[in-house]
Backbone as ProteinMPNN parsed JSONL, in Angstrom:
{"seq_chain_A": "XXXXXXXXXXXXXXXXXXXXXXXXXXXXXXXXXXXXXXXXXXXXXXXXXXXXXXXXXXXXXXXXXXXXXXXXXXXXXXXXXXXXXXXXXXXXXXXXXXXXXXXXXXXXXXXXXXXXXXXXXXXXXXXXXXXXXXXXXXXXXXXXXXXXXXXXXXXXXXXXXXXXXXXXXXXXXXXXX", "coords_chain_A": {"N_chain_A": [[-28.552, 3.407, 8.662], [-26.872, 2.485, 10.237], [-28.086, 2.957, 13.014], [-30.836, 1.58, 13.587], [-32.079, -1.44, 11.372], [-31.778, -1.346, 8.265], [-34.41, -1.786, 6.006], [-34.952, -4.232, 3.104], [-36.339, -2.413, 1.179], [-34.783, -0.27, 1.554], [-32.2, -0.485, 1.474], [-31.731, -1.014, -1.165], [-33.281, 1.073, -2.798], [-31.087, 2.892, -1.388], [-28.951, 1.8, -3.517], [-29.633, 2.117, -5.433], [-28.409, 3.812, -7.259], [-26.507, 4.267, -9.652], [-23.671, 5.587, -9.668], [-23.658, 5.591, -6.909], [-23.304, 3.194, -6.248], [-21.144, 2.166, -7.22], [-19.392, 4.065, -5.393], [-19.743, 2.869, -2.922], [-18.267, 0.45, -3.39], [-15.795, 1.529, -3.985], [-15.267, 2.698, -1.412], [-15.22, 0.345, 0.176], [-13.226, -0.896, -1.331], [-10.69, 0.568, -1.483], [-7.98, 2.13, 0.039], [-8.735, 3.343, 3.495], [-8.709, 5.693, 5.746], [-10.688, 7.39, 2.78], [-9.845, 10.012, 0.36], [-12.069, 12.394, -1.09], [-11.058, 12.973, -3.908], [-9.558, 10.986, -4.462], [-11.788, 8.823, -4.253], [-13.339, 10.097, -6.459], [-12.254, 9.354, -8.689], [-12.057, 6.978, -8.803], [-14.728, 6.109, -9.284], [-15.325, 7.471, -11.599], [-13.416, 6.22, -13.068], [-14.701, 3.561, -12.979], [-17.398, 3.951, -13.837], [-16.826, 4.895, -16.677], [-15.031, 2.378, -17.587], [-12.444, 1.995, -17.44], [-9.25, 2.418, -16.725], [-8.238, 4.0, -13.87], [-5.678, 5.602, -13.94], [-6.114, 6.551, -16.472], [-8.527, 8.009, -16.58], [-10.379, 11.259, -17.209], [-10.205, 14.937, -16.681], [-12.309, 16.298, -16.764], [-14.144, 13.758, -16.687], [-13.833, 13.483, -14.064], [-13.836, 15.153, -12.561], [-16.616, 15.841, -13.152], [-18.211, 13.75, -11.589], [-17.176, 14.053, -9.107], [-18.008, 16.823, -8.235], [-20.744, 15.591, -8.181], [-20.747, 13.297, -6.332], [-20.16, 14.839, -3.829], [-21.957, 16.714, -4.105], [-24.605, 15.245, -3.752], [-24.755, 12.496, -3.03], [-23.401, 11.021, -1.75], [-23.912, 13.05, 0.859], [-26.514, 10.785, 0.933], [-25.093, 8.357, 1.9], [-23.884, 8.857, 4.075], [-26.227, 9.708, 5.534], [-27.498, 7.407, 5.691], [-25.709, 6.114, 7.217], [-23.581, 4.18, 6.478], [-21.19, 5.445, 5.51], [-18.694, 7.845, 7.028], [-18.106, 11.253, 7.202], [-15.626, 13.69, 7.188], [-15.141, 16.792, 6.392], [-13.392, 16.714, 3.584], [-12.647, 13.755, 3.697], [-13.334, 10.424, 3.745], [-14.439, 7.621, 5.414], [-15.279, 4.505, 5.81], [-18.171, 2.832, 6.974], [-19.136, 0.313, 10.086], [-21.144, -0.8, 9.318], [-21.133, -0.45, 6.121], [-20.219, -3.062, 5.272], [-22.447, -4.661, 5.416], [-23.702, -4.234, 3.424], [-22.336, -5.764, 1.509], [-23.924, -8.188, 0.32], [-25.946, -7.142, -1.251], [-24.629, -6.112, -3.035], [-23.27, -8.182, -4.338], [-24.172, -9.583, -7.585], [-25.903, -12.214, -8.74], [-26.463, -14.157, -11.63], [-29.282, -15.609, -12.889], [-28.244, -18.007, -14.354], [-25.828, -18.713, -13.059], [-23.688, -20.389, -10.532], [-23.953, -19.13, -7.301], [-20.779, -17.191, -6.037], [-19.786, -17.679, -3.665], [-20.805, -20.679, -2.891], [-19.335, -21.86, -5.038], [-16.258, -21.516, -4.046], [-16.903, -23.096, -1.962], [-17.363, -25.886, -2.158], [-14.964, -25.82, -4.191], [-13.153, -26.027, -2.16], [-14.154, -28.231, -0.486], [-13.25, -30.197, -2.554], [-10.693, -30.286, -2.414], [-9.965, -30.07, -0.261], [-10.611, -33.337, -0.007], [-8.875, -34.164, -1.909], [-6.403, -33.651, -0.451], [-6.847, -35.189, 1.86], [-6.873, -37.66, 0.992], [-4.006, -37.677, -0.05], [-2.961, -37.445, 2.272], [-3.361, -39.555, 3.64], [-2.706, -41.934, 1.252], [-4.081, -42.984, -0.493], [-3.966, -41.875, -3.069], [-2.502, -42.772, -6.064], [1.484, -43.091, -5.844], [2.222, -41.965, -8.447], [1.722, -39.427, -8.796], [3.262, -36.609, -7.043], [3.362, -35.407, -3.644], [4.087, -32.043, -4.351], [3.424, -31.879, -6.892], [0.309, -32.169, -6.286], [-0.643, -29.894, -4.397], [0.313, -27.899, -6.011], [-1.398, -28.191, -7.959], [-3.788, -27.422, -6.55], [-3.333, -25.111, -5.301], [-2.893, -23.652, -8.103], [-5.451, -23.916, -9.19], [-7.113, -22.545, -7.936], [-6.17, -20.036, -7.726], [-7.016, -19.241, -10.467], [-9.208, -19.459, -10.297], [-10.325, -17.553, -8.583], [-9.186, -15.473, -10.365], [-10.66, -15.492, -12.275], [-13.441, -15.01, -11.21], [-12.974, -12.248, -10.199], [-12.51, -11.224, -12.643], [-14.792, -11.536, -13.83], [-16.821, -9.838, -11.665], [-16.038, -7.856, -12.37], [-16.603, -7.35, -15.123], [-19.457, -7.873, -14.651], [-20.383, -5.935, -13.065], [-20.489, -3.909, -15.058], [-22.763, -4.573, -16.782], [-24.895, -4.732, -14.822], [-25.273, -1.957, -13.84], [-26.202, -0.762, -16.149], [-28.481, -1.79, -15.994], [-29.527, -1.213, -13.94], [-30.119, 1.643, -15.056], [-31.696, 1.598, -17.506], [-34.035, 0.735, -16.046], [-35.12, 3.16, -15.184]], "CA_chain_A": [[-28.321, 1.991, 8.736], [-25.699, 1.989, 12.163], [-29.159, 2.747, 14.261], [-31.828, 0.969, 12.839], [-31.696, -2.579, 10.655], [-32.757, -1.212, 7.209], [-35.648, -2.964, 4.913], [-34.817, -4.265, 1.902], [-36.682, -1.32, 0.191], [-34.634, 1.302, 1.861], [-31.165, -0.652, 1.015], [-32.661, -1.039, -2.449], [-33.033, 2.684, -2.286], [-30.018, 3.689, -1.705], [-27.723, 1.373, -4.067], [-30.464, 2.089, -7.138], [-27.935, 4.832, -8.321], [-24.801, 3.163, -10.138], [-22.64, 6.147, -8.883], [-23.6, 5.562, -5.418], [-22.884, 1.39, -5.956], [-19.452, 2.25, -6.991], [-18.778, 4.718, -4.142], [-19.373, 1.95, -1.762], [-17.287, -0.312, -3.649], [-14.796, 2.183, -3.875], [-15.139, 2.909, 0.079], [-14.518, -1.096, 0.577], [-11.619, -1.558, -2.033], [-9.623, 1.475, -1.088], [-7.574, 2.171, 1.338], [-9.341, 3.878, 4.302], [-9.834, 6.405, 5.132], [-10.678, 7.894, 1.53], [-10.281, 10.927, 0.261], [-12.641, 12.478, -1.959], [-10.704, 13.385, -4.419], [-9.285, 9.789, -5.12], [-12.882, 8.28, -4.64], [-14.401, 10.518, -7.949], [-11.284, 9.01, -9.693], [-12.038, 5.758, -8.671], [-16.093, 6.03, -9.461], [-15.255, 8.043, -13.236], [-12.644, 5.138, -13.782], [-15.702, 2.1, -13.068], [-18.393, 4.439, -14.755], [-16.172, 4.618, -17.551], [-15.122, 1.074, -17.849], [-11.35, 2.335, -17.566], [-7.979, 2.117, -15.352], [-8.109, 5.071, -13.153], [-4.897, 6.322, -14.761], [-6.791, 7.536, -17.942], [-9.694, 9.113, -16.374], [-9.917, 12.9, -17.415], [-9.888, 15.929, -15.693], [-13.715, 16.346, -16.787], [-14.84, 12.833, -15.805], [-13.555, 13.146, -12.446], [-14.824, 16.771, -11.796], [-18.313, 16.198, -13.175], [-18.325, 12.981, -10.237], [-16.212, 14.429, -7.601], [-19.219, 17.657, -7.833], [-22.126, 14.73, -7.591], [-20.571, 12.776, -4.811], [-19.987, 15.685, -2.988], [-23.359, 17.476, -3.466], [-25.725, 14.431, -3.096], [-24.681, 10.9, -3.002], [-21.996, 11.375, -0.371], [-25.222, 13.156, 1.788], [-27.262, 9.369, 1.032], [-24.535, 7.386, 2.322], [-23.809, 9.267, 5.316], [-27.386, 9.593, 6.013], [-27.844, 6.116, 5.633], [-24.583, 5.262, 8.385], [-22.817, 3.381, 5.476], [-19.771, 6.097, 5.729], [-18.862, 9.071, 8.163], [-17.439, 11.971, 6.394], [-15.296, 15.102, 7.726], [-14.994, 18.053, 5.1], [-13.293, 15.524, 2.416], [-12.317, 12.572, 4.01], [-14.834, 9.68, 4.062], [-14.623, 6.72, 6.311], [-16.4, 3.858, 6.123], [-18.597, 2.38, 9.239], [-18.955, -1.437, 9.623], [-22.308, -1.095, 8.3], [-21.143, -1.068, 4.664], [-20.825, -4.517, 5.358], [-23.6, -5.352, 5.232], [-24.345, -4.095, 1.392], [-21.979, -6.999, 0.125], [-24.687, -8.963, -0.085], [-26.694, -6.848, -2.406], [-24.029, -5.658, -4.634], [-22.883, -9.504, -4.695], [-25.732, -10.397, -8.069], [-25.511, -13.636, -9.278], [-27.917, -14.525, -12.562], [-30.063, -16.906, -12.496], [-27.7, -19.791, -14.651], [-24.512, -18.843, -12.987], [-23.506, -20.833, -9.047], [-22.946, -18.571, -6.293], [-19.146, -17.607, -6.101], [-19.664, -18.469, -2.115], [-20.789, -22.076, -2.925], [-18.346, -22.144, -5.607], [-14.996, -21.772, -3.355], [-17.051, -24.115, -0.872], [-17.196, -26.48, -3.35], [-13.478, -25.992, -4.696], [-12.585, -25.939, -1.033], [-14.217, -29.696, -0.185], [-12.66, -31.216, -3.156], [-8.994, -29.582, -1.95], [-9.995, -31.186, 1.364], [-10.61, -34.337, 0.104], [-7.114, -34.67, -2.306], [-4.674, -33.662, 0.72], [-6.866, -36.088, 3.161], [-6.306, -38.628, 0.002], [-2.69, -37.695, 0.026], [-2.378, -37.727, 3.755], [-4.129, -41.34, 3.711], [-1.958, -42.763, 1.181], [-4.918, -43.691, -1.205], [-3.884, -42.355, -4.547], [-0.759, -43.251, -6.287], [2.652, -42.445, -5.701], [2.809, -41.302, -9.767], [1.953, -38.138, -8.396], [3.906, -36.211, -5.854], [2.584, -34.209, -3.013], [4.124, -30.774, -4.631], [2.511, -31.801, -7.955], [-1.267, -32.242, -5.906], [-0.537, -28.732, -4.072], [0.674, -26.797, -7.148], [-2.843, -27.878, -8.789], [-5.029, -27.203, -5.711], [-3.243, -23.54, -5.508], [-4.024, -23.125, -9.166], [-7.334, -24.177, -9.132], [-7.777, -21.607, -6.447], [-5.546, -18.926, -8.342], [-7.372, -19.267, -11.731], [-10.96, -18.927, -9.722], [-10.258, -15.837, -8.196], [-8.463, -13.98, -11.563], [-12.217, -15.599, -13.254], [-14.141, -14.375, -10.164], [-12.532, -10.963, -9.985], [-12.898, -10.151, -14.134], [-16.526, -11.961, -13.96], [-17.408, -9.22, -10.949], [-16.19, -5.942, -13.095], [-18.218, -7.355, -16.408], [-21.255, -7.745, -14.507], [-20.823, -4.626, -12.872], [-21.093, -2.69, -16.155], [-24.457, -4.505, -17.009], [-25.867, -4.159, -13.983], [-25.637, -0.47, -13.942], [-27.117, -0.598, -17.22], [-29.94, -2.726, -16.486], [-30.43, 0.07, -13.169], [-30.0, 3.021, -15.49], [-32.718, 0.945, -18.147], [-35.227, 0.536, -15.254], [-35.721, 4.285, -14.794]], "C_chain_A": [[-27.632, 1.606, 10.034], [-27.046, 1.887, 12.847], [-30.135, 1.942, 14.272], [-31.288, -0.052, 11.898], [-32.533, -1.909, 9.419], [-33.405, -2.464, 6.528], [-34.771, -2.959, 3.754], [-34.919, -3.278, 0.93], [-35.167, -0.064, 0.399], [-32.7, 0.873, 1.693], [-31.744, -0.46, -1.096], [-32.398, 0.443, -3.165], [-31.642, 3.67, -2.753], [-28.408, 3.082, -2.784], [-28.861, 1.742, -5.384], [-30.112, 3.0, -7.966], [-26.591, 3.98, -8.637], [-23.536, 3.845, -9.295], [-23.155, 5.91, -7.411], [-22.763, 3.527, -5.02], [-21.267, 1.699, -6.077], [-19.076, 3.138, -6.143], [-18.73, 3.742, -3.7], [-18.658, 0.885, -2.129], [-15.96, 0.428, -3.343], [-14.342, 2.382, -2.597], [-14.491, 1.338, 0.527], [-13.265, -1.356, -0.124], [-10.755, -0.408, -1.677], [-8.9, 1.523, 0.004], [-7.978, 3.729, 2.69], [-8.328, 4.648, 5.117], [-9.391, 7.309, 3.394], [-10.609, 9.187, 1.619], [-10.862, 11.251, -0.973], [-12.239, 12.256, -3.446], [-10.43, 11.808, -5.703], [-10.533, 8.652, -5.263], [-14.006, 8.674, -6.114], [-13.48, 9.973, -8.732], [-11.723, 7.73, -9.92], [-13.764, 5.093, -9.392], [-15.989, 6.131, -10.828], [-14.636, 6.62, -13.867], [-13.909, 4.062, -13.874], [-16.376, 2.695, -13.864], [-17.907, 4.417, -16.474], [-15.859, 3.756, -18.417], [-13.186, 1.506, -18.418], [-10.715, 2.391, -16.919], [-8.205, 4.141, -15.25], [-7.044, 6.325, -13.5], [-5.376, 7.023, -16.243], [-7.794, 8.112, -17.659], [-9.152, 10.721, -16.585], [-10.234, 13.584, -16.645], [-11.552, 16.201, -15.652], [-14.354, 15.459, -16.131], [-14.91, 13.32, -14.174], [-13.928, 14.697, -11.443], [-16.713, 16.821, -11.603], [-18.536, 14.633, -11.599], [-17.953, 13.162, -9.391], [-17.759, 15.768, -7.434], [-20.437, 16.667, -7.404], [-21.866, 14.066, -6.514], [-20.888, 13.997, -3.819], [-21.125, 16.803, -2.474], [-24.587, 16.671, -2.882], [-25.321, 12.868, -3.214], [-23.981, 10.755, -1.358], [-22.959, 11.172, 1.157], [-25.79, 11.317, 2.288], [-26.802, 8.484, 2.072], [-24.346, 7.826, 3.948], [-25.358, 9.028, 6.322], [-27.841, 7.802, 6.47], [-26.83, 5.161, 6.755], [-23.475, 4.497, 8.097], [-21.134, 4.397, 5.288], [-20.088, 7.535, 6.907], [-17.437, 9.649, 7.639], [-16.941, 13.575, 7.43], [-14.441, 15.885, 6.866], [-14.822, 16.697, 3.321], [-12.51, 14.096, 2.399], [-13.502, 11.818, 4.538], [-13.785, 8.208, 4.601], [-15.544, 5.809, 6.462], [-16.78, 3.028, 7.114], [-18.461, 0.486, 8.707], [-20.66, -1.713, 9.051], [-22.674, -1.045, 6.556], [-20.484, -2.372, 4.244], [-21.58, -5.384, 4.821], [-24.504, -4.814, 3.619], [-23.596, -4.862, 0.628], [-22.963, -7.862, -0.338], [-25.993, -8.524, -1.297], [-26.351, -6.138, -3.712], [-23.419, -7.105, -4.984], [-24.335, -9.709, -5.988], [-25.056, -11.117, -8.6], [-26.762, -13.705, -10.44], [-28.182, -15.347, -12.663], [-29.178, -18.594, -13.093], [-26.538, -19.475, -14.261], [-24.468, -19.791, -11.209], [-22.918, -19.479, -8.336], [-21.422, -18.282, -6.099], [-19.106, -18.141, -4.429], [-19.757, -19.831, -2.074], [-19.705, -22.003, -3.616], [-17.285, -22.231, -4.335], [-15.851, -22.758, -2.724], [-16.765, -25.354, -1.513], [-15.46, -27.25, -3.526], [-13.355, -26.697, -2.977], [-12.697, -27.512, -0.318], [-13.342, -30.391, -1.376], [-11.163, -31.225, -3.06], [-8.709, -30.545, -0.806], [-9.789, -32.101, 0.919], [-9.379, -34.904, -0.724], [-6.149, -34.353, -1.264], [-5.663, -34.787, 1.606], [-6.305, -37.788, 2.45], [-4.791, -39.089, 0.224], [-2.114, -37.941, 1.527], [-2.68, -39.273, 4.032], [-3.284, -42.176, 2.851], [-2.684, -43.358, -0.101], [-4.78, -43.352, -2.739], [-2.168, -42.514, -4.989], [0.101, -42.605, -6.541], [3.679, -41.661, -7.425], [3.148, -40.14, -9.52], [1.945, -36.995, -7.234], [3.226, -35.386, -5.067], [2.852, -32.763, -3.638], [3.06, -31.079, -5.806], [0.571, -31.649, -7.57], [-1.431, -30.739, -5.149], [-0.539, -27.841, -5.323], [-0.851, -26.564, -7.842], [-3.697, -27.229, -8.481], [-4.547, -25.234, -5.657], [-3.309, -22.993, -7.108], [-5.051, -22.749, -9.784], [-7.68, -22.827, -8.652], [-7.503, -20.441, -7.16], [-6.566, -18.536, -9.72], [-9.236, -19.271, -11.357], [-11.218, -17.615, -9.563], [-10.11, -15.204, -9.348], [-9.713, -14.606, -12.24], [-13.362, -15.071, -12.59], [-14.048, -12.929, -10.244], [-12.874, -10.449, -11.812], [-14.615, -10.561, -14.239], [-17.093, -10.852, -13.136], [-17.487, -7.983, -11.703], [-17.205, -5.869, -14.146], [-19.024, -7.407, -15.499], [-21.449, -6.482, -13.917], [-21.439, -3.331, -13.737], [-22.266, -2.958, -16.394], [-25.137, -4.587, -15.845], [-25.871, -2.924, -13.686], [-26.427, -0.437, -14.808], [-28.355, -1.021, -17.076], [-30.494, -1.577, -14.827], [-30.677, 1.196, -14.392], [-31.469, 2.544, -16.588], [-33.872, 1.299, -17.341], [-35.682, 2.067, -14.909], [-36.683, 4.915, -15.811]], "O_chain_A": [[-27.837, 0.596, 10.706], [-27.296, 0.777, 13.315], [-30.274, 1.477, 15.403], [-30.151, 0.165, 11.48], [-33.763, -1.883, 9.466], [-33.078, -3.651, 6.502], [-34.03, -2.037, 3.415], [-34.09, -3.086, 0.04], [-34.73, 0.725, -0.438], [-31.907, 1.81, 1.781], [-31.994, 0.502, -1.823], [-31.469, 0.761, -3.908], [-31.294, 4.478, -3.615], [-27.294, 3.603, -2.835], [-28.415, 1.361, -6.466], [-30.716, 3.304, -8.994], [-25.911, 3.249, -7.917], [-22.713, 3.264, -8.588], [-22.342, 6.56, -6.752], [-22.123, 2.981, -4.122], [-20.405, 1.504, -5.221], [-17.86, 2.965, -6.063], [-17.622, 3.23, -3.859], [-18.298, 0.192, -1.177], [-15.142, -0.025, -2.542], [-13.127, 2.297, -2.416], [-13.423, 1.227, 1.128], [-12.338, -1.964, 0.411], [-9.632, -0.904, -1.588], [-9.272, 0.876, 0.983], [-7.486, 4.855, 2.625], [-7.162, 4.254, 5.157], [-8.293, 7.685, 2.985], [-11.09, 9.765, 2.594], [-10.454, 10.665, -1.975], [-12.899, 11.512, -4.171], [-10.758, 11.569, -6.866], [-10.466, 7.752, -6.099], [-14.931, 8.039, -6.62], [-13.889, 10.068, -9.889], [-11.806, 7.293, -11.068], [-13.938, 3.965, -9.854], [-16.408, 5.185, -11.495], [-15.114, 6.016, -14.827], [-14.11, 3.683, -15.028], [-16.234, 2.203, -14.983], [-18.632, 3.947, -17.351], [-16.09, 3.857, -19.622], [-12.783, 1.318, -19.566], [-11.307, 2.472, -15.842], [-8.277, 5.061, -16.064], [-7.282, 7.53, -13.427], [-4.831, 7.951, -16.841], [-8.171, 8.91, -18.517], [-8.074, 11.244, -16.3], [-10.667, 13.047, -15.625], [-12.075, 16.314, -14.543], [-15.067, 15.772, -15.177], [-15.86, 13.441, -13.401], [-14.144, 15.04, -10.281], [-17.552, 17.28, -10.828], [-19.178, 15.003, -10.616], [-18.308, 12.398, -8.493], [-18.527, 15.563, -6.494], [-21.066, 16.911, -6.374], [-22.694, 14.147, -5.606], [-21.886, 13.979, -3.099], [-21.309, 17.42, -1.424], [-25.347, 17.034, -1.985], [-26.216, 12.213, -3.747], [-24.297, 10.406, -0.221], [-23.02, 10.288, 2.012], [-25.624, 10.744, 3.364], [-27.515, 7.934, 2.912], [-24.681, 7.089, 4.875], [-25.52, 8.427, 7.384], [-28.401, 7.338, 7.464], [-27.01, 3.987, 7.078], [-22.605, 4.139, 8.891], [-20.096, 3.838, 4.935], [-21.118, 8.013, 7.382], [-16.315, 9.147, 7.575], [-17.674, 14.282, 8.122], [-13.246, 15.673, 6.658], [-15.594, 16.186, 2.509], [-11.96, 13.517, 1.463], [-14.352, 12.183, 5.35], [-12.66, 7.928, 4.187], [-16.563, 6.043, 7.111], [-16.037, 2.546, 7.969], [-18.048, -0.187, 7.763], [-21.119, -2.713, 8.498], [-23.683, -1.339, 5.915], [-20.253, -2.686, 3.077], [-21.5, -6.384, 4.107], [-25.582, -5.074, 3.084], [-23.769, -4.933, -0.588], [-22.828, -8.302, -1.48], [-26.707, -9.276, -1.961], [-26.949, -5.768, -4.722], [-23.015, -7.146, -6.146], [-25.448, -9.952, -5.521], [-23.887, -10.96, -8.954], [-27.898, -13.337, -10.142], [-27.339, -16.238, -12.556], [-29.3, -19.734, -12.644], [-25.728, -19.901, -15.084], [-25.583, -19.716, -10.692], [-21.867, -18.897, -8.605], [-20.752, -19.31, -5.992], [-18.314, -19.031, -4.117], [-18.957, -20.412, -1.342], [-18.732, -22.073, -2.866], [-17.549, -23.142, -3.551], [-15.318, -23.806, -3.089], [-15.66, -25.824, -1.244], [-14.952, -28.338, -3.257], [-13.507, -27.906, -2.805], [-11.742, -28.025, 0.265], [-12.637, -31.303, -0.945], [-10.484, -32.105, -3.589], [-7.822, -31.344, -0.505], [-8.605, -32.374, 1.117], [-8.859, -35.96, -0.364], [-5.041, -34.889, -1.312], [-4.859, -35.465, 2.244], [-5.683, -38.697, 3.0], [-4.357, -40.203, 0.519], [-1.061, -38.501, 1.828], [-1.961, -39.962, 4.757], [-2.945, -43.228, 3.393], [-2.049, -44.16, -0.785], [-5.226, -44.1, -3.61], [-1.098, -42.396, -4.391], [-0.004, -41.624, -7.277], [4.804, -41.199, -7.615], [4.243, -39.624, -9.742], [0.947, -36.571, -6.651], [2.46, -34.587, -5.605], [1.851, -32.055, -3.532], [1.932, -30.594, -5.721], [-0.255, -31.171, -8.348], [-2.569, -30.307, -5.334], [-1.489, -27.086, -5.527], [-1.398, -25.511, -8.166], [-4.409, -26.549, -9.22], [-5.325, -24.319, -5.93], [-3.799, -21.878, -7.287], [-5.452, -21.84, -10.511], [-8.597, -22.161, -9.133], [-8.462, -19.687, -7.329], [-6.799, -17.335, -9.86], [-10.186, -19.104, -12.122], [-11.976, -16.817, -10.114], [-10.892, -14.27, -9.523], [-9.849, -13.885, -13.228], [-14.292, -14.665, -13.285], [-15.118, -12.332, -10.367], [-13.433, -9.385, -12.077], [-15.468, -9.815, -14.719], [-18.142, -10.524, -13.691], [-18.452, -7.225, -11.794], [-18.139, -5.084, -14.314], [-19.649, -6.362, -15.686], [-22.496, -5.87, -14.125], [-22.216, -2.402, -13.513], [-23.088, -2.043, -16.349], [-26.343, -4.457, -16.052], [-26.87, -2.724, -12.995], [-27.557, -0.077, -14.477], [-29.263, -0.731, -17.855], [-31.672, -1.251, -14.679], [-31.863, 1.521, -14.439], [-32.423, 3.297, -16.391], [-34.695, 2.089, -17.802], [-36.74, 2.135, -14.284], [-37.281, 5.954, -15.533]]}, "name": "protein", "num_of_chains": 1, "seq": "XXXXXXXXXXXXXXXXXXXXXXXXXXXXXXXXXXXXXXXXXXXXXXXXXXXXXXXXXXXXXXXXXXXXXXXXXXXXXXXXXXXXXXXXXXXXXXXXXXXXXXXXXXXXXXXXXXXXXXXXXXXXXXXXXXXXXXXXXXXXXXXXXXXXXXXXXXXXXXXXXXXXXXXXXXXXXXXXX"}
């Protein structure tokens, strides 16, 4: 992927294993560079559908052996990380796979429009409040406190909406085989 702009097919490809989707999540949410060890923890814990602290000694062996014999290979191959013995590193070309582990289903909005969205109607109560146009019932902290709620209570619905769909979209890869 660093040398060449991959096709659709050949991203496609390489996220159409679940353990490989959560490596590269795991490579983006961690703190870089990874080491193996804490990336099969981090993969067993999502595969799982469990806090990382309760993964077992089995989970995280039988995924720490598959990263390490062939997924690991994919990603490297592919330019998406750059690995030395058991430290992985990811390039700026796993980047460019937010956009195809981002799925949205067909009756939900974009979470990108969404904040845009939130984000104009934020605009338009402080230009309100800076203008003078709604009434002095309620105070500038009270029109802040809401707009950083709003915002707060998106994200913590954004962030648990991303892990559920993560579990059924593995499932609905692991289905399709």
């Amino acid at each position: 992927m660093a040398t060449n702009t991959p096709t659709q097919g050949d991203v496609f490809r390489l996220l159409s294993n679940p353990r490989r989707r959560h490596a590269v999540r795991g490579c983006q949410e961690l703190e870089t560079p990874v080491e193996l060890g804490e990336l099969a923890e981090y993969v067993a814990a999502a595969e799982c559908n469990k806090p990382p602290a309760e993964v077992t000694s089995e989970e995280r062996r039988r995924v720490y052996s598959s990263l390490q014999q062939r997924h690991l290979d994919k990603l490297e191959a592919a330019g998406v990380i750059e690995r030395e013995h058991k430290t992985i590193t990811p390039t700026k070309a796993i980047e460019d796979l937010e956009f195809y582990l981002e799925v949205v289903p067909g009756n939900e909005v974009p979470w990108a429009e969404y904040y845009l969205g939130l984000t104009a109607i934020a605009t338009a109560v402080v230009t309100a409040g800076w203008l003078g146009v709604y009434p002095d019932v309620v105070s500038g902290y009270a029109w802040a406190g809401l707009v950083l709620a709003t915002f707060g209570v998106s994200a913590a619905i954004h962030t648990y909406s991303r892990r559920q769909r993560s579990v059924s979209v593995d499932d609905w890869f692991e289905a399709d085989r």
